[in-house]
RODO-2510 file (C-alpha; in nm, 4 decimals, decimal comma):
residues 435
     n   res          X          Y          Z
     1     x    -4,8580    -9,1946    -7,1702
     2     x    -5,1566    -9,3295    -7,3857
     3     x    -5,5430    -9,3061    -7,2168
     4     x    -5,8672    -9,4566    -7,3885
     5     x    -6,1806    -9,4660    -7,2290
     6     x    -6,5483    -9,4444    -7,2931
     7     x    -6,7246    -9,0781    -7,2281
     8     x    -7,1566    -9,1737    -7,2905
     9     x    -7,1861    -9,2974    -7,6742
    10     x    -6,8371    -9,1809    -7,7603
    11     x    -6,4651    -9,2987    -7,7050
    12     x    -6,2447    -9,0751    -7,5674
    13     x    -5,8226    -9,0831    -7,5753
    14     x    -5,5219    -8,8804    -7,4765
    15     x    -5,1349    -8,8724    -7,5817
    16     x    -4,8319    -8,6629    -7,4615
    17     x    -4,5762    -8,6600    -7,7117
    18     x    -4,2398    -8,5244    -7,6712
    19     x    -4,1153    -8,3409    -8,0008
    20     x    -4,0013    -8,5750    -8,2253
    21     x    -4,1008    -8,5737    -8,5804
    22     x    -4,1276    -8,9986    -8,5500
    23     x    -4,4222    -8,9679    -8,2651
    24     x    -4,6791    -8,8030    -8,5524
    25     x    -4,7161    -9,1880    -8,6063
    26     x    -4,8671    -9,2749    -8,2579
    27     x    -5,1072    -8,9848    -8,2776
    28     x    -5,2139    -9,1105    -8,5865
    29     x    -5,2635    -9,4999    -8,4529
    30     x    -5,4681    -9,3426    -8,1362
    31     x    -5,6733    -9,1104    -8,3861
    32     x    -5,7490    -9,4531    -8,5928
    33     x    -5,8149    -9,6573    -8,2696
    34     x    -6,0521    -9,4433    -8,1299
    35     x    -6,2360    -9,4233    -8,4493
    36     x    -6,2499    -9,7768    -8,4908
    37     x    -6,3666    -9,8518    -8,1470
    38     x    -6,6869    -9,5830    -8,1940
    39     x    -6,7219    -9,6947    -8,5789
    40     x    -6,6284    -9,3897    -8,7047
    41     x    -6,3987    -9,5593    -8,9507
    42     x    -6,5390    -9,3426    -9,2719
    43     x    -6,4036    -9,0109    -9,1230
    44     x    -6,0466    -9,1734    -9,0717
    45     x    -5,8698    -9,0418    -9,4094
    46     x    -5,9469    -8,7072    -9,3538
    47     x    -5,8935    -8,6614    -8,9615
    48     x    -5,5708    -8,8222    -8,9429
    49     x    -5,4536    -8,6082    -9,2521
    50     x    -5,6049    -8,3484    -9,0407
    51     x    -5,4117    -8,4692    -8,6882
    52     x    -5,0696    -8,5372    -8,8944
    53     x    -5,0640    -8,1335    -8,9984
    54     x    -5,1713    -8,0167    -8,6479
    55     x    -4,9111    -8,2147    -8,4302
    56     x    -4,5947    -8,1829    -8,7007
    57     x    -4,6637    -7,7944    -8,6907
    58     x    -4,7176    -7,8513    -8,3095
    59     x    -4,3394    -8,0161    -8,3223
    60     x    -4,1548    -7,7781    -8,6203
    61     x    -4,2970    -7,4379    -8,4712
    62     x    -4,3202    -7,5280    -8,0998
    63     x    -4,0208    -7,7347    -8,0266
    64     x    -4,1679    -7,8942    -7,6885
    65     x    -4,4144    -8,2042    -7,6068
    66     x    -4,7706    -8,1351    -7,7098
    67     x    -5,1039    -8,2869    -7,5395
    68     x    -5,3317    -8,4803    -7,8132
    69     x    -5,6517    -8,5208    -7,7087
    70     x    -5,9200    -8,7287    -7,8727
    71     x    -6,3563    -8,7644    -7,8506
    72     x    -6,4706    -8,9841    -8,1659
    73     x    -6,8340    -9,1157    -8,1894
    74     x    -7,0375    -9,3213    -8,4615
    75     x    -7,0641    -9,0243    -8,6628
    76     x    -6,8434    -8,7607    -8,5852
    77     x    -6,4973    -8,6662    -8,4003
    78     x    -6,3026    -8,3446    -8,2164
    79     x    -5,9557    -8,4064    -8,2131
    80     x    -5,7101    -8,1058    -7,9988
    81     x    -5,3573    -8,0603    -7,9867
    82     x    -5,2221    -7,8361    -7,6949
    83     x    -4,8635    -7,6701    -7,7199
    84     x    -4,6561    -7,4702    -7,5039
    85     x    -4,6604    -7,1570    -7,7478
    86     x    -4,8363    -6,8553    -7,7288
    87     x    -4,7923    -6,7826    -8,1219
    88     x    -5,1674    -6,8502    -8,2648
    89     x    -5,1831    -6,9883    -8,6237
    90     x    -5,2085    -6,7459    -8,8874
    91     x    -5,2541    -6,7955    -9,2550
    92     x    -4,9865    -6,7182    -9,4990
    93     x    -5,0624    -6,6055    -9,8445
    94     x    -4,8067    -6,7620   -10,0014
    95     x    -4,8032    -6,8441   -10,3931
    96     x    -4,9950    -7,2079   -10,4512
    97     x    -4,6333    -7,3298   -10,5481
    98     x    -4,4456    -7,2055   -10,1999
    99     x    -4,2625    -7,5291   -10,0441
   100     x    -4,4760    -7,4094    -9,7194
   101     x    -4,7463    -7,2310    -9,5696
   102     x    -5,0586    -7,4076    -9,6396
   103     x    -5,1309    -7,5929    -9,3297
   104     x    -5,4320    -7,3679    -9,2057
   105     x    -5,5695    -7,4131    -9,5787
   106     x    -5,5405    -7,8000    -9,5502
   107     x    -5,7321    -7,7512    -9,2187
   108     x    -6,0212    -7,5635    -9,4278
   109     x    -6,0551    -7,8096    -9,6869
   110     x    -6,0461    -8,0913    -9,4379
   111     x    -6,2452    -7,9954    -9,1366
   112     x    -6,5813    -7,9184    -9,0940
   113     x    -6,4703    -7,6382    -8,8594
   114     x    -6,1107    -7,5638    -8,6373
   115     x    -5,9772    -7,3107    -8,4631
   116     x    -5,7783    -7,1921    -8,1997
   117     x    -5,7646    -7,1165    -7,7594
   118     x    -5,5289    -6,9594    -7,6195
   119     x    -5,4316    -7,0439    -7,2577
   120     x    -5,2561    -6,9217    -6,9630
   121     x    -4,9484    -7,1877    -7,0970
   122     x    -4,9446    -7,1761    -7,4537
   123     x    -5,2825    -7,2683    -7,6873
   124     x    -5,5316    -7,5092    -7,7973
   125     x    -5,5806    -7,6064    -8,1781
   126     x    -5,8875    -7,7883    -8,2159
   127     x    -6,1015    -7,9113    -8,5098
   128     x    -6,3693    -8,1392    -8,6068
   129     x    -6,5523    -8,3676    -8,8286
   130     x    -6,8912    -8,4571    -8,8294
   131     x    -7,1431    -8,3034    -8,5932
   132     x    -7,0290    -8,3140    -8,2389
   133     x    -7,3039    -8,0984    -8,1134
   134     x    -7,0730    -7,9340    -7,9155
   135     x    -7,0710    -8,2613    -7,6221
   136     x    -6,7015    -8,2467    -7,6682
   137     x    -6,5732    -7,8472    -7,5903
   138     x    -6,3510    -7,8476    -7,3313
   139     x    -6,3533    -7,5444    -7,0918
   140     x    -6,0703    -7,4226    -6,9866
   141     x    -6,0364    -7,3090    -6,6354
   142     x    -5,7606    -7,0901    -6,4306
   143     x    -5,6789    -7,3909    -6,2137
   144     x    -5,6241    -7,5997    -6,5557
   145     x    -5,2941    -7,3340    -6,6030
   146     x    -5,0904    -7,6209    -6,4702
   147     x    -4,9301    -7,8651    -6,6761
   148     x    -4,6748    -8,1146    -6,5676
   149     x    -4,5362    -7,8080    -6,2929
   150     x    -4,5570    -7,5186    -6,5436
   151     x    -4,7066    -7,2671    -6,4316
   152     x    -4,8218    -6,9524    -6,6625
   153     x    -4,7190    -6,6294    -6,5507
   154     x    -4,6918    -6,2412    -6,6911
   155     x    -4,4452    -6,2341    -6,9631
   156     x    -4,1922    -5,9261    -6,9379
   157     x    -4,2113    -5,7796    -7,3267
   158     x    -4,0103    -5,4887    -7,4070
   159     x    -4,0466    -5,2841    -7,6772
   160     x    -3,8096    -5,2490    -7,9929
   161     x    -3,7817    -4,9703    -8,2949
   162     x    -3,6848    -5,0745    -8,6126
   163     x    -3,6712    -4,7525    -8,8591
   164     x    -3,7132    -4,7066    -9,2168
   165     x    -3,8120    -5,0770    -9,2358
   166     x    -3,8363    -5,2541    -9,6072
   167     x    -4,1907    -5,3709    -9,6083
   168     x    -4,1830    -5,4971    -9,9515
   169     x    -3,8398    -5,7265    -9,8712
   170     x    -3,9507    -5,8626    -9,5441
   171     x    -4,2525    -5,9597    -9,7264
   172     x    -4,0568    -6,1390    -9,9854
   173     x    -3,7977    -6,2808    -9,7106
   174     x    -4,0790    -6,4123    -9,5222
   175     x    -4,1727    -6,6811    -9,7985
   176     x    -3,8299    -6,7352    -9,8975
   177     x    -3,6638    -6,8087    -9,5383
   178     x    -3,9791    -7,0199    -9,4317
   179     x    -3,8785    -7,2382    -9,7241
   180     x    -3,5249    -7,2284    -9,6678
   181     x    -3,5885    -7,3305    -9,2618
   182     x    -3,8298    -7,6293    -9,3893
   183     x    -3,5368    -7,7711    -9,6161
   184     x    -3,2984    -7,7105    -9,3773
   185     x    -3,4814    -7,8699    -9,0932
   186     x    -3,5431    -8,2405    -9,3558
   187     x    -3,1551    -8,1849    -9,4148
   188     x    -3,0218    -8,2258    -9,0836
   189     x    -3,2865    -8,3492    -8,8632
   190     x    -3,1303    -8,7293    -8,8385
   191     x    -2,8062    -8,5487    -8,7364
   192     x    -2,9052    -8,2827    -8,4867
   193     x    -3,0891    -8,3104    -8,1781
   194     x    -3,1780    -7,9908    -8,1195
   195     x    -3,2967    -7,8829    -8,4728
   196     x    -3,6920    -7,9104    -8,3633
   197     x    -3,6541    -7,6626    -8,1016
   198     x    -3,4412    -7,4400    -8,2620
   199     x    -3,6257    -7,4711    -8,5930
   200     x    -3,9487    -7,3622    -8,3400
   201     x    -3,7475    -7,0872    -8,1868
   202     x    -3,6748    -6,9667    -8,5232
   203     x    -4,0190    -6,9637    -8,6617
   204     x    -4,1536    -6,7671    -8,3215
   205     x    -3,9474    -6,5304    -8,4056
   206     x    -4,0271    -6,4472    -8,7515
   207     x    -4,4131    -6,4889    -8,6648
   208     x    -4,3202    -6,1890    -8,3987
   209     x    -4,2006    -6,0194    -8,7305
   210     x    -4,4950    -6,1137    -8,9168
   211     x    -4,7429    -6,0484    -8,7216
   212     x    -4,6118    -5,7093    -8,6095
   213     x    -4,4503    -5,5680    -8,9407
   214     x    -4,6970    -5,3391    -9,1883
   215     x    -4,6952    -5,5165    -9,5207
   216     x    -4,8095    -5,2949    -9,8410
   217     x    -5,1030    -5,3706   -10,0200
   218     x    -5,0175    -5,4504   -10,3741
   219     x    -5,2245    -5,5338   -10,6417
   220     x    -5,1944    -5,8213   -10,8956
   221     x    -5,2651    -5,5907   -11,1836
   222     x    -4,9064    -5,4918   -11,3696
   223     x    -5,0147    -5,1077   -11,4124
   224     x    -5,1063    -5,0692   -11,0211
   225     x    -4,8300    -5,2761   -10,9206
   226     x    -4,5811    -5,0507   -11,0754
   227     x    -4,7598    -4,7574   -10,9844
   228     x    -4,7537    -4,8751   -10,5772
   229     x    -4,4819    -5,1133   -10,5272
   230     x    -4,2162    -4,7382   -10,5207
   231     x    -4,0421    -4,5670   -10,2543
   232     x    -4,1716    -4,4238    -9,9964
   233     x    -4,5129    -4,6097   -10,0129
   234     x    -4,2877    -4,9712    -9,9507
   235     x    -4,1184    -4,8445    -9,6731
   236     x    -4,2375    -4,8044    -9,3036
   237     x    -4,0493    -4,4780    -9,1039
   238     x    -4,0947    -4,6068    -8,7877
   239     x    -4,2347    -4,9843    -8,6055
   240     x    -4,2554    -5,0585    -8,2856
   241     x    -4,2221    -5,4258    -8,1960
   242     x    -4,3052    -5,5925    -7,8403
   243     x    -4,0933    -5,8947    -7,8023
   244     x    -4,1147    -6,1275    -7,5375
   245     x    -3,8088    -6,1368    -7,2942
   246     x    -3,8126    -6,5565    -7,3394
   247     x    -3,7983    -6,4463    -7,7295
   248     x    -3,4960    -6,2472    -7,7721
   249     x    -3,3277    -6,5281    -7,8037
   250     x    -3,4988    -6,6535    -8,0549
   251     x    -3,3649    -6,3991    -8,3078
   252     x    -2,9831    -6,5283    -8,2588
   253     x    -3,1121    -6,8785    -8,3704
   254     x    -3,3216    -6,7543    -8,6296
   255     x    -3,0137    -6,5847    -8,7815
   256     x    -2,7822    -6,8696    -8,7203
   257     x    -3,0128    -7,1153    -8,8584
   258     x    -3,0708    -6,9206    -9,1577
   259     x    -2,6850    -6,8444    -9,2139
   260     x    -2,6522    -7,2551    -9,2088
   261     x    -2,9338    -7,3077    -9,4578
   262     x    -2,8318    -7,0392    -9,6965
   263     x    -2,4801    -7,2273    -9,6946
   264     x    -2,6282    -7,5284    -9,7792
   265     x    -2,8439    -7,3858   -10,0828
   266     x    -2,5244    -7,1703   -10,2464
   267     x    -2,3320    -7,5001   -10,2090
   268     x    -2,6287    -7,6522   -10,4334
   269     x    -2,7879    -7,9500   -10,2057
   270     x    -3,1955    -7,7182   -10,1418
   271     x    -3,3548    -7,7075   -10,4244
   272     x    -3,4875    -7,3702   -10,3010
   273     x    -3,2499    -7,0595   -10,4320
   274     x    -2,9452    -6,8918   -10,2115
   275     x    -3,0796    -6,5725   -10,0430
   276     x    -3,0106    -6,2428   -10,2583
   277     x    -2,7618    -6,0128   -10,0092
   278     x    -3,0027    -5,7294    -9,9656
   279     x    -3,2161    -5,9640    -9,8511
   280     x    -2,9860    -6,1443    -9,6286
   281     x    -2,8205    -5,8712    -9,5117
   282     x    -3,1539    -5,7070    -9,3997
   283     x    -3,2301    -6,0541    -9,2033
   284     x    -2,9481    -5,9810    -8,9980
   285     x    -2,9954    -5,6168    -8,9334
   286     x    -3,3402    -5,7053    -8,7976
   287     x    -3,2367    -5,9625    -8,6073
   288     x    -2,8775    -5,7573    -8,4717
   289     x    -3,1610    -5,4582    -8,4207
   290     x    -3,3572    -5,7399    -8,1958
   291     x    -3,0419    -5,8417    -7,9533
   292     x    -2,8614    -5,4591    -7,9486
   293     x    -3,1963    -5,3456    -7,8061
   294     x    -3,2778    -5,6079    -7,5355
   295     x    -2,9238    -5,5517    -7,4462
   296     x    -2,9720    -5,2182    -7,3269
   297     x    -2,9005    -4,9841    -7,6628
   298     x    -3,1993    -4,8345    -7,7269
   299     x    -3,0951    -4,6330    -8,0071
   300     x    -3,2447    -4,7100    -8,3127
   301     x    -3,0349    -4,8129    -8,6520
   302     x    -3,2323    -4,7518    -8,9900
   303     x    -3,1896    -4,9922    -9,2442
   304     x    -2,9874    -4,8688    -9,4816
   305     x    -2,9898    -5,0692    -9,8417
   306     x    -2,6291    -5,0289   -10,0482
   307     x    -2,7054    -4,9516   -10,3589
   308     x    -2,4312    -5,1267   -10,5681
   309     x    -2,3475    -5,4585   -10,4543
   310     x    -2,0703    -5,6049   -10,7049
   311     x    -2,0808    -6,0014   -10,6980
   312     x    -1,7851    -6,2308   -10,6494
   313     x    -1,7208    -6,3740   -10,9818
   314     x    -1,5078    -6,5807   -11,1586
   315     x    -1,2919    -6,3718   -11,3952
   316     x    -1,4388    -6,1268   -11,6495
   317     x    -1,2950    -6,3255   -11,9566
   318     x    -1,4879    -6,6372   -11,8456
   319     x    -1,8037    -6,4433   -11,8746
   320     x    -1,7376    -6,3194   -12,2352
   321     x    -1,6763    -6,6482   -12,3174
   322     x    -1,9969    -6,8204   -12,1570
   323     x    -2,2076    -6,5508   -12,2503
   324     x    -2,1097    -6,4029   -12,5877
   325     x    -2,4268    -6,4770   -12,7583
   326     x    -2,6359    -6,2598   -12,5841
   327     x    -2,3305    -6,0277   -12,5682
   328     x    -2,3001    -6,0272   -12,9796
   329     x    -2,6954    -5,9088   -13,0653
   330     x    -2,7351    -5,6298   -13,2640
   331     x    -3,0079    -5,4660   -13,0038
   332     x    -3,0075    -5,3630   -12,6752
   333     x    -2,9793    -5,6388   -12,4387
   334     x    -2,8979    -5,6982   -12,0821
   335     x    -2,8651    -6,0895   -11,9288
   336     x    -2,8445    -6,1344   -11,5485
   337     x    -2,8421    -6,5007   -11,3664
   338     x    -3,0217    -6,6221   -11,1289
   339     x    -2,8540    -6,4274   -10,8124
   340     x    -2,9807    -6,1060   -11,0313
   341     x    -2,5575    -6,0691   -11,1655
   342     x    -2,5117    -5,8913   -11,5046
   343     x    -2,3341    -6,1790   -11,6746
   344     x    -2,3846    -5,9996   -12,0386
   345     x    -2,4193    -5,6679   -12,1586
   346     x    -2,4604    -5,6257   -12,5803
   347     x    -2,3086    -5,2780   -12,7320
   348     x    -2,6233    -5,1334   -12,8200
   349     x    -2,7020    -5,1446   -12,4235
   350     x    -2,3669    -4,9847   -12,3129
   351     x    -2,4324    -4,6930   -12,5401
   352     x    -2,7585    -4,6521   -12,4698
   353     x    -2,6847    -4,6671   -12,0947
   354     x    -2,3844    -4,4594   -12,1672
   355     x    -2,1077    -4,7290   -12,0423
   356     x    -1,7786    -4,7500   -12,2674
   357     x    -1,6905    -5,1085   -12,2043
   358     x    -1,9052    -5,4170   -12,1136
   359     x    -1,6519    -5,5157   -11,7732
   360     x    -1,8256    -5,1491   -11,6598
   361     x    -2,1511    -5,3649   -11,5513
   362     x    -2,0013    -5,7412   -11,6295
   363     x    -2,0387    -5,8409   -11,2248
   364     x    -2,2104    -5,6050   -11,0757
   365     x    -2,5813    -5,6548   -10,9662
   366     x    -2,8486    -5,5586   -11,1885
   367     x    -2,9925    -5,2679   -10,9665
   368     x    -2,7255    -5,0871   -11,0642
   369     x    -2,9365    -5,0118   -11,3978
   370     x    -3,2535    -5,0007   -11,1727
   371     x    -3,4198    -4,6090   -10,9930
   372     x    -3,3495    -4,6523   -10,6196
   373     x    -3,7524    -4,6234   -10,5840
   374     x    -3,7750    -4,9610   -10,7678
   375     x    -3,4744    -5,1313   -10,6112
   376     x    -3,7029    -5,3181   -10,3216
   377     x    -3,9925    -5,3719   -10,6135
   378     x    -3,6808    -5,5881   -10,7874
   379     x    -3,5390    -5,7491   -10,4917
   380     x    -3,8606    -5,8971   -10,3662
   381     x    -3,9653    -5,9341   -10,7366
   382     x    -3,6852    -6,1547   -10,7974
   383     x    -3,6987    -6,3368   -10,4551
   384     x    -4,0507    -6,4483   -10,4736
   385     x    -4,0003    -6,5490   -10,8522
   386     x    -3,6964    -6,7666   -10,7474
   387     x    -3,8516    -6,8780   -10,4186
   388     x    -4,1860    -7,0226   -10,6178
   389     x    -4,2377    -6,8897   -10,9379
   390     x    -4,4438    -6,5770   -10,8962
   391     x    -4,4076    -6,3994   -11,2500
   392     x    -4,6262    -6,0373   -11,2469
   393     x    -4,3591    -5,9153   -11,4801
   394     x    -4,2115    -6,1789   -11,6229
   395     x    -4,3028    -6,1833   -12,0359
   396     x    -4,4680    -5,8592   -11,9734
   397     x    -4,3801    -5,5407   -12,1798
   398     x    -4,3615    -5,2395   -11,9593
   399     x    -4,2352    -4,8674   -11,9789
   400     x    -3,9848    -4,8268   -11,7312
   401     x    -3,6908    -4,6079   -11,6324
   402     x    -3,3344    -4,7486   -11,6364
   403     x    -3,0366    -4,5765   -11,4791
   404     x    -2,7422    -4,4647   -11,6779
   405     x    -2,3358    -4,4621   -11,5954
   406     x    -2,3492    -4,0698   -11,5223
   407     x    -2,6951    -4,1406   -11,2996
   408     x    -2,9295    -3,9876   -11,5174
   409     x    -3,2523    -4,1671   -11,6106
   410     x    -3,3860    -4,3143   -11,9517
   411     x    -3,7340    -4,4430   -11,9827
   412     x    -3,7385    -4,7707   -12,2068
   413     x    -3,9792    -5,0655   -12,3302
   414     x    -3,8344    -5,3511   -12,1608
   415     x    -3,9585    -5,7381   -12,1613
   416     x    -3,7529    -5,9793   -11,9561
   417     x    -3,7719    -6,3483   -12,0204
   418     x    -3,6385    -6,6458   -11,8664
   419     x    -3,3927    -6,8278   -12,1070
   420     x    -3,2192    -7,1777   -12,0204
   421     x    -2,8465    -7,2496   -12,1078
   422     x    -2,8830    -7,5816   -12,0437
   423     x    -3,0542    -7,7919   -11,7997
   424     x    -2,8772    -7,6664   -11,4729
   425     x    -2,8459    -7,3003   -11,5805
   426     x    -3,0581    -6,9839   -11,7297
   427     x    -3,0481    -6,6685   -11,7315
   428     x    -3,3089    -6,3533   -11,7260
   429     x    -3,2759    -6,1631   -12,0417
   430     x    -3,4017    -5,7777   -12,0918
   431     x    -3,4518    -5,7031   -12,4194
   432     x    -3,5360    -5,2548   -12,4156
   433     x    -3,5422    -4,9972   -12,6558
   434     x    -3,6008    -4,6170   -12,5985
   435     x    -3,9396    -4,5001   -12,5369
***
């Protein structure tokens, strides 16, 4: 139900839009209407650029019908959008080429101010262009709790342990399954229903995670970086999460939706990456930690990383074949692919890392070669470089120590580059020498 009316010198309108990607469209055209009726028709680019973000954010990370209110005068205009979620909007500092997380930034580069209400049912996000002069600020009042027959009450939360947590990998998953999510939602949302909500679901629950896990503080600089990013300075003993009884369930989607979208990517149809299996498998020892909990278990399992995961490959002869020329080098010289697999190993490497025969590393993944103390550095090192780019160490000589076969250590100079086999396919190549 559409409402436009005249408030003093301004124009005034109001929208409820039930989630559906399709209805950003008719905020828009009410935005533009408004504006046009108070002659405000020079602010229009930017506030319904501004109103499109708000209300498909409203839709992807809410799920339910949102409440679109507009006040739009000669010279200036508030637009708010209320939701039924209590998760507040919180910037992501994501690299400039992540497929997501710069919404709040838009809103900074668009609005002359925004910001954010929380209510008895769910929250306000407001912004606005122009000088209002404040004529427009709604106040919200206890009787104003009522929407539609909803009535806000106390939430039950209980609270959760999650022990020796990866900081440095949820970080890196964080990015990575937002992106993943957003692809998957495009993929299927003319064939699924449901996918708003449970895409919403999903993202409340890992802006529970979010917002409640400790993430290190790493610098950009490559000697700090490799000095910090170590065990036990990535790793948290001990969180404590409070999770919403109405939320719980929003773990089992998150994992299910994430199992279906990392499905779709290793069958090749995202252009974002398949998730690494540390990674994946700690996804679903969070979320498994999340249900075993609220079920009544309170017993906390620590995460527990393996620390050889061999690959499922096609036959070791295929990879000689495919990758003999980074096999048949006269230096030292390992060659992963993109899911962080040693596809070539040259002789100089295997005697250097003290391996007989290449099919002794051919497979397996490459933290096999890397001190356990560096394995999450790698992990989300390699994530975030596959999710968007991010290259700290890419190009970059460094001094660092590689494992050999009988677990002893060996410090090297290593520089790993990026090298393309053709246009679908490259690899990472490490090029080290004693140090």
């Amino acid at each position: 139900m559409e409402r436009l009316w005249a408030v003093s010198d301004a124009v005034a309108a109001s929208l409820v839009l039930e989630a559906d990607l399709r209805n950003v469209g008719r905020a828009r055209a009410m935005l533009c209407d408004a504006m046009s009726r108070s002659g405000a028709e020079h602010l229009v680019d930017s506030a319904t650029v501004a109103l499109s973000e708000m209300v498909t954010n409203a839709f992807v990370h809410v799920g339910g019908a949102v409440h679109v209110h507009v006040w739009a005068t000669a010279d200036a205009v508030r637009v708010e959008v209320e939701d039924g979620s209590t998760d507040m909007p919180a910037k992501r500092h994501y690299a400039a080429t992540a497929g997501t997380g710069r919404g709040l930034q838009l809103m900074d580069d668009l609005a002359d101010r925004w910001g954010a209400v929380e209510r008895p049912v769910g929250k306000t996000v407001w912004f606005e262009i122009g000088d209002v002069g404040g004529r427009f600020d709604k106040r919200w009042e206890g009787a104003d709790a009522a929407k539609d027959g909803v009535i806000g009450g106390a939430r039950c939360i209980s609270s959760m342990t999650l022990r020796h947590v990866p900081m440095l990998m949820h970080v890196a998953w964080q990015e990575h399954a937002a992106t993943l999510l957003r692809e998957y939602l495009l993929h299927v949302i003319g064939e699924d229903d449901s996918i708003l909500e449970r895409h919403a679901h999903a993202s409340s629950a890992m802006n529970l995670l979010h917002d409640q896990l400790p993430a290190p503080v790493l610098s950009e600089e490559v000697g700090a970086l490799m000095a910090n990013a170590v065990e036990p300075k990535v790793t948290a003993d001990e969180v404590v999460l409070r999770i919403p009884a109405q939320s719980v369930a929003h773990f089992k989607t998150l994992d299910e939706l994430l199992r279906s979208a990392i499905a779709e990517a290793r069958a090749g149809l995202f252009l974002s990456p398949p998730t690494q299996p540390e990674i994946d498998e700690m996804r679903q020892w969070m979320c498994s930690e999340v249900a075993r909990q609220a079920g009544g278990d309170t017993t906390a399992t620590p995460w527990v990383a393996r620390t050889d995961v061999r690959a499922t490959l096609s036959d070791q002869a295929a990879l000689t074949v495919t990758y003999s020329e980074f096999a048949n080098v006269d230096e030292s010289l390992l060659a992963t692919d993109e899911a962080s697999i040693i596809v070539a190993a040259s002789r100089s490497a295997l005697d250097l890392l003290g391996y007989e025969r290449a099919d002794e590393l051919l497979g397996r993944r490459v933290i096999v070669v890397v001190p356990a103390r560096f394995h999450q550095a790698h992990i989300a090192g390699t994530t975030l470089h596959a999710t968007n780019g991010r290259d700290n160490l890419v190009g970059v000589p460094i001094t660092v120590p590689m494992v050999r076969a009988d677990g002893s250590e060996v410090s090297v100079h290593i520089e790993v580059r990026a090298e393309r086999l053709n246009d679908d396919q490259r690899v990472f190549v490490a090029r080290f020498r004693p140090a």
